[in-house]
N, C-alpha and C positions, 0 to 999 in steps of 0.2 A: 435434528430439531433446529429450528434458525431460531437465530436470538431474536430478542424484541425489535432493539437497534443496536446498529453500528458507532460505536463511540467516535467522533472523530478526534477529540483532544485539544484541535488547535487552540485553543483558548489556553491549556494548560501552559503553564512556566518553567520553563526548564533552568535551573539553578545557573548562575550565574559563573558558577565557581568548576561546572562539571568537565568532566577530563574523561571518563572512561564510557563506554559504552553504555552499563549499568544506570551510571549518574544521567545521561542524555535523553534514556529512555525512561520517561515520566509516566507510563501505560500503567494499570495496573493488571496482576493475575488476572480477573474478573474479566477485561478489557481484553485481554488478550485470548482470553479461551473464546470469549465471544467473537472475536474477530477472524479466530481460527473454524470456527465453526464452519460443518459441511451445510453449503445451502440448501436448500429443497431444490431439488431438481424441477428444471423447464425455467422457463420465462427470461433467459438470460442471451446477450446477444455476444456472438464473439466477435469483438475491433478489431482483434490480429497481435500480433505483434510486437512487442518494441525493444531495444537496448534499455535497463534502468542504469542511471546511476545512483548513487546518494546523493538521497536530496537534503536540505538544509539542517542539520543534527536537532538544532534548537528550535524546530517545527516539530512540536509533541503530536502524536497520532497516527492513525494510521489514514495515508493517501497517497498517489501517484498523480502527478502534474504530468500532464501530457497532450501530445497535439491530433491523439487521436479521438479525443471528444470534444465537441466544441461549446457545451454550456456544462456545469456543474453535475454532477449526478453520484449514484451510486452505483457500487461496480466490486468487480471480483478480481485479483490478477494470480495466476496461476506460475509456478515455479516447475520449469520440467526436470532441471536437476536433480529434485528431489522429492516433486509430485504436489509437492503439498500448495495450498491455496491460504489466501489472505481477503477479507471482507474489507472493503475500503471505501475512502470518498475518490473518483472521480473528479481532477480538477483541471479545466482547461489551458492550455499553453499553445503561444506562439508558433509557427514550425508546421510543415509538410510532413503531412501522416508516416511519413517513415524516417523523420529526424525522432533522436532519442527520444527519453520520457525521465526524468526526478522522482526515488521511489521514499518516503521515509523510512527512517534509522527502524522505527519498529515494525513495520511490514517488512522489508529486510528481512528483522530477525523472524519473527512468524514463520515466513517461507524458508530459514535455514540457506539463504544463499548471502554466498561470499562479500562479506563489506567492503573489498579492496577491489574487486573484479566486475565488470560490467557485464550482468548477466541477462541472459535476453527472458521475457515475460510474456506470457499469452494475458492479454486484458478482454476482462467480460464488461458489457452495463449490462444493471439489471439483476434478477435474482431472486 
């Protein structure tokens, strides 16, 4: 079943004070099952590719900046380490289609890959 919408968060405030993981990540349950949510199958395009790193902790939501789309959208980015997928925003960046990509603290956690490690990500638009 796909959710309504995709939360994006940016708006949200991450405590000023936050140090851990948990504190950083301003998502809520709600936000997150929806986000992890399997999409309906079809209509979705695969960009390929890319290296994430962590992108800015204090950017609440779920999105990847990258230079593999060139205006705003929505989009899916998929975790092969662990299979699992994340529903996200889509934000354009600087950089040749095969320079990295900035993934947020909670899409990270979603797909269960390593916050220390630069792990590589299949990006969909679309969905």
């Amino acid at each position: 079943m796909r959710p309504l919408s995709r939360p994006a968060g940016l708006g949200r405030v991450v405590p000023a004070a936050a140090k851990t993981v948990e504190e950083f990540d301003v998502t809520t349950p709600q936000e997150r099952a929806a986000a992890a949510a399997v999409p309906v199958q079809g209509g979705e395009t695969r960009l390929g590719l890319t290296v994430a790193s962590l992108g800015d902790p204090s950017q609440a939501g779920f999105w990847i900046k990258t230079p593999l789309v060139s205006a705003p959208g929505k989009g899916r980015v998929v975790y092969p380490g662990t299979g699992k997928s994340v529903q996200l925003d889509l934000i354009p960046i600087e950089g040749a289609g095969s320079a990295g990509s900035r993934l947020s603290l909670a899409a990270f956690r979603i797909i269960d890959a390593p916050l220390t490690e630069l792990p590589e990500v299949e990006v969909f638009l679309g969905g």
